[in-house]
N, C-alpha and C positions, 0 to 999 in steps of 0.2 A: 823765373820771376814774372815774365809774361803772361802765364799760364797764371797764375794764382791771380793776377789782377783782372786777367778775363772774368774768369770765373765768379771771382768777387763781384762784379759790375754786373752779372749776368744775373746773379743770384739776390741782389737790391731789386735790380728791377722786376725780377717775379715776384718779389715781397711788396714793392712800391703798387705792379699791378694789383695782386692779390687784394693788399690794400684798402688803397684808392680807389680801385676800375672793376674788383669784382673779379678779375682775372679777365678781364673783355680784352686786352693786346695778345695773351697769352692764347685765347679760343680763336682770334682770327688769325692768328701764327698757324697754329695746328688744323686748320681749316685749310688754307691755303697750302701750305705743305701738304695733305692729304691732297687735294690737287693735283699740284705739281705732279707728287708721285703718280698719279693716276694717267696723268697723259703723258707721263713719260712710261710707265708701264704698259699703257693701253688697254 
């Protein structure tokens, strides 16, 4: 049941971004994750 309310909350707020924001929370998520991974990769 944890798992469906996650998901549920996850999936608003990509809708709320998409939205509202253009998808702008969702490009600097995946920005910065690309990152991450990049210096944790090297």
């Amino acid at each position: 049941m944890r798992y469906v309310i996650v998901i549920a909350a996850i999936a608003f707020f990509l809708i709320w971004d998409g939205l509202y924001n253009h998808g702008h929370y969702l490009d600097v998520t995946v920005r910065e994750m690309s990152r991450i991974v990049r210096l944790v990769t090297g």
